[in-house]
N, C-alpha and C positions, 0 to 999 in steps of 0.2 A: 448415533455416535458410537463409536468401539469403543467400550472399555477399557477396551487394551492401553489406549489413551493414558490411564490413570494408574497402570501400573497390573490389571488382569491379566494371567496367561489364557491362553485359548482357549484352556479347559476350564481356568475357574472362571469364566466369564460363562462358559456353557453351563455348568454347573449351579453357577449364580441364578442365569435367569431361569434354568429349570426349578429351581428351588423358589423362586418366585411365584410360581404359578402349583405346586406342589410341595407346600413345607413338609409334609406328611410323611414324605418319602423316605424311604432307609436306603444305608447305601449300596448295598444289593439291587436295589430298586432303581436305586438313579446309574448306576453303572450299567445296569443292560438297556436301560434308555437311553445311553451315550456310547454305547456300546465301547467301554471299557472297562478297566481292570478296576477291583476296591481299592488296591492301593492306592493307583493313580486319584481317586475319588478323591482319599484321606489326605494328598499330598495337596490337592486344591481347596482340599476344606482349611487346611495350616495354612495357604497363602490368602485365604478369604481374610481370614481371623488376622493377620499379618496386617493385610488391609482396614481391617476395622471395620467391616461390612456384616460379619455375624460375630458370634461372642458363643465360648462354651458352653454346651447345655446338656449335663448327664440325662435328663428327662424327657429329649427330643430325640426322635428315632434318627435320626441322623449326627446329632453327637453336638449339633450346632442351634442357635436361632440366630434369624435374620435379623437385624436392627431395620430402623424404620430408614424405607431407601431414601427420602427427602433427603436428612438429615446427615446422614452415612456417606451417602456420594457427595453432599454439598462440600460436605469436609474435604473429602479426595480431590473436588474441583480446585475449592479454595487453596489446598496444598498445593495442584501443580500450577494455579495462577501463579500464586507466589516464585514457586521455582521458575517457572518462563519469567517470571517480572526481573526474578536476579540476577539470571540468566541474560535478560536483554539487556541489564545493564552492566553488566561484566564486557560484555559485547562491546557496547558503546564506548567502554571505558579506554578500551584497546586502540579509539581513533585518537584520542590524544598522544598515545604513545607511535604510534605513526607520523603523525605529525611531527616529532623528535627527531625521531629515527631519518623521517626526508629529509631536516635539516641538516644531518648528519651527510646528505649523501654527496660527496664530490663530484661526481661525475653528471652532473644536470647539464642538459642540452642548453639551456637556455642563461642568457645574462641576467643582470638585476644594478641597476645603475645605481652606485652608492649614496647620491645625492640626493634621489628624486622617488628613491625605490621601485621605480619603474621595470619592470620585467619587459624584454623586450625578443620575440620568439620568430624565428622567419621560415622554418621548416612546418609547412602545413600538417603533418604526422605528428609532430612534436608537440606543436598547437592541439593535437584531437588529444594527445597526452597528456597534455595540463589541464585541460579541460574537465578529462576524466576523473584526474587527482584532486579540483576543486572542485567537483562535484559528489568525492565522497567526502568531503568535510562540511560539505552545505549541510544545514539543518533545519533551516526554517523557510527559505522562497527562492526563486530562480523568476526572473520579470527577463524575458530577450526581447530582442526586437530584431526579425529576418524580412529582407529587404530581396527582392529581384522576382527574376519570372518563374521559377523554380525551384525546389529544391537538387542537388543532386541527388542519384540512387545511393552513391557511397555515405555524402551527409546524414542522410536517411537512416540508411545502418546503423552508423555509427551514431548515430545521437539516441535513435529507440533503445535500448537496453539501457542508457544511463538516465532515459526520462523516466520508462517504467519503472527503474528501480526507486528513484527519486518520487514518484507517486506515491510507490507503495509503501515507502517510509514517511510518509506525510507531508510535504514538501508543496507549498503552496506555488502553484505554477500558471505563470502568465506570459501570453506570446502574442505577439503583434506582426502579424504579416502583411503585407503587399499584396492587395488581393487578385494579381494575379499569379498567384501560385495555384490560385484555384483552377485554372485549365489546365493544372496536372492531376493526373487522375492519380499516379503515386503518393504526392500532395494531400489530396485528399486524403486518401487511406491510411495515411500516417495520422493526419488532425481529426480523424473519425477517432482512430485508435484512441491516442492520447487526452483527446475529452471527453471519453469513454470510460478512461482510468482516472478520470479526476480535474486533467488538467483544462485552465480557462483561453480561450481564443478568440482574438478581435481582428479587424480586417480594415485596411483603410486605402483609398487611392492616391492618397497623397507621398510624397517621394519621402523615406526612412530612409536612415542609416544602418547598418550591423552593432548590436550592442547586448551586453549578458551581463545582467548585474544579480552578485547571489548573496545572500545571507544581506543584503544592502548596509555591505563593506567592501565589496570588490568587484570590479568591474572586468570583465574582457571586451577590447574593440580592436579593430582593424588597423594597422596600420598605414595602410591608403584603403581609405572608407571605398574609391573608385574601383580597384581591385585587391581583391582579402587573399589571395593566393601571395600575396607579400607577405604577411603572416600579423601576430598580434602582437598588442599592448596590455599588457596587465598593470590593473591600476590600483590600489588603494588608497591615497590620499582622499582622507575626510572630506575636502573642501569641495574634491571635482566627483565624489560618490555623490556629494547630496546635488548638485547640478547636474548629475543625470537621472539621480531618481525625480527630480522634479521634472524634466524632459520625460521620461517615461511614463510617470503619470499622467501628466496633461495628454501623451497622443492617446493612452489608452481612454481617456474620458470622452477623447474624439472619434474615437474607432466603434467600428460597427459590431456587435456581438456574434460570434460565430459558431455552429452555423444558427442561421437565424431562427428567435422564436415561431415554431408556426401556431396556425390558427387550431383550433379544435378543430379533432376530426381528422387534419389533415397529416401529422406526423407518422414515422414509419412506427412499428411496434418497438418496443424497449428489447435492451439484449438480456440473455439469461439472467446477466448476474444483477442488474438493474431489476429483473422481475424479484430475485431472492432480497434483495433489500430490501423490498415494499414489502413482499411478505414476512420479512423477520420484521420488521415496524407495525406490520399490521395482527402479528402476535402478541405484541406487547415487548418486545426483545427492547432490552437499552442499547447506547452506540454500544459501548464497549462490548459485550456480547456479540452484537450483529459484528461491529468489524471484526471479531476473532472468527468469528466464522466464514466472514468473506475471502480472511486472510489478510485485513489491511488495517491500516492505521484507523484511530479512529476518528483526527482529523481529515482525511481522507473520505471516510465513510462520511462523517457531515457536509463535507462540498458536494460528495454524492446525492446526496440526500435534498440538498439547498439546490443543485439542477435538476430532480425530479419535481422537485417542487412548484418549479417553474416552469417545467415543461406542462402538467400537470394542472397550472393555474389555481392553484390550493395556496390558501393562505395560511395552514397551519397543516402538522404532519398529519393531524386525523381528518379532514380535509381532505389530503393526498390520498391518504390511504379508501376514501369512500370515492373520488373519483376514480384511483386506478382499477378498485371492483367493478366500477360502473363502464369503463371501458375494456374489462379484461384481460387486463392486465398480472391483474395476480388470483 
């Protein structure tokens, strides 16, 4: 980890860990080991002290003593946890006022029938529009269900950046496909991808419809389920949200898990970031920790963690972690 992370300049991070290894040293001493100037020393030693990492010391040939690094850094951590924690919700706080601000906006492509509140959208552009808009107000799950031979290459596009982002914010995600998308070798690469980052995929033979239920209060479907190129229906009423979440459960309890468990032995190796999980678990790292380091949520990291597990055949993470040593894994 950089220090610099925590607030170190260049030097006094150089300075830092020289003095780690060398309290002894004067600053004569540590300046031609860093081959710079005393002042510059004296200016890192005011930023250490800044830091809370040494404390004055007229008795120490360098002007300074080191505090004990446990405790010193744990403090600088726990400070910028804090700040990224306020930080992240300063953030968050700003989608409600979005939210506002859209209602404000006049010029919306799309209807909304005053009776039924039915949104009703016929430009397929427009539709990838609102899609994107209710997907940055999701916050808890996205369950679809995609229906045909294929996907396209544009759908593709356009739907990968708003799935990874929606991963990586935690976002519990579930799809149910038609398993003949699987003779798309595109297809594939996209659902390699995406439950890779987290997301869940089941496959069924049986004939679906198009359907996108998020936050399970609001629904996207097609307006002629036979061709989606007519464009969609956005729904909210309570009565027909919970009539398709019950639809979308039941196919996913029928649908086949994808891609399929294999037997021992026979699976491909893990990808990088799947190997650093197992090994921040097998350090002893909690979620929170490992997902700050993977860079993800850490509901996120747990579904990670619940499909190595499985893949793995471990019925608890230390378990996991003594089988993926025994297969090489980490």
């Amino acid at each position: 980890m950089a220090l610099r992370d925590l607030g170190f300049t260049a030097l006094a991070e150089r300075v830092y860990r020289a003095l780690l290894d060398n309290a002894d040293w004067d600053g004569a001493t540590l300046a031609e080991a860093l081959s710079c100037q005393e002042a510059e020393i004296a200016v890192a030693l005011t930023s250490l002290a800044e830091l809370g990492v040494v404390t004055p010391d007229d008795q120490a040939a360098i002007g300074v003593t080191l505090k004990y690094p446990a405790s010193a850094l744990g403090e600088l951590i726990e400070r910028r946890e804090d700040e990224l924690l306020n930080e992240q919700r300063r953030v968050g706080d700003t989608r409600s006022e979005v939210a506002k601000l859209t209602e404000r906006y006049s010029a919306r492509p799309w209807s909304v029938d005053p009776a039924t509140g039915l949104e009703r959208i016929e430009d397929l552009e427009q539709v990838r529009q609102r899609l994107a808009e209710l997907a940055f107000f999701t916050r808890r799950s996205v369950w679809s269900v995609q229906p045909g031979e294929s996907i396209s290459r544009s759908a593709i596009e356009a739907s990968r950046p708003l799935d990874l982002r929606g991963l990586r914010r935690g976002i519990a995600m579930r799809t149910i496909y038609n398993t003949a998308v699987l003779q798309d070798e595109a297809c594939r690469d996209y659902m390699r991808e995406v439950t890779a980052a987290g997301a869940e995929i089941r496959v069924t033979d049986d004939p679906i419809e198009r359907m996108v239920i998020m936050d399970d209060v609001v629904a996207v479907l097609p307006i002629d389920p036979q061709n989606s190129g007519q464009g969609a229906l956005i729904v909210r009423q309570p009565g027909l949200i919970v009539g398709f979440l019950r639809l979308f459960h039941r196919l996913w309890n029928e649908a086949d898990v994808y891609p399929p468990v294999k037997a021992e032995g026979s699976g491909a190796d893990p990808s990088g970031e799947d190997r650093k999980v197992l090994a921040l678990l097998a350090e002893g790292s909690t979620d929170e920790v490992a997902a700050r380091v993977i860079g993800v949520s850490v509901r996120h990291l747990r579904r990670r963690v619940a499909r190595l597990m499985t893949e793995l055949g471990a019925g608890s993470r230390f378990e996991a972690g003594v089988e993926a040593a025994r297969r090489g894994w980490i």
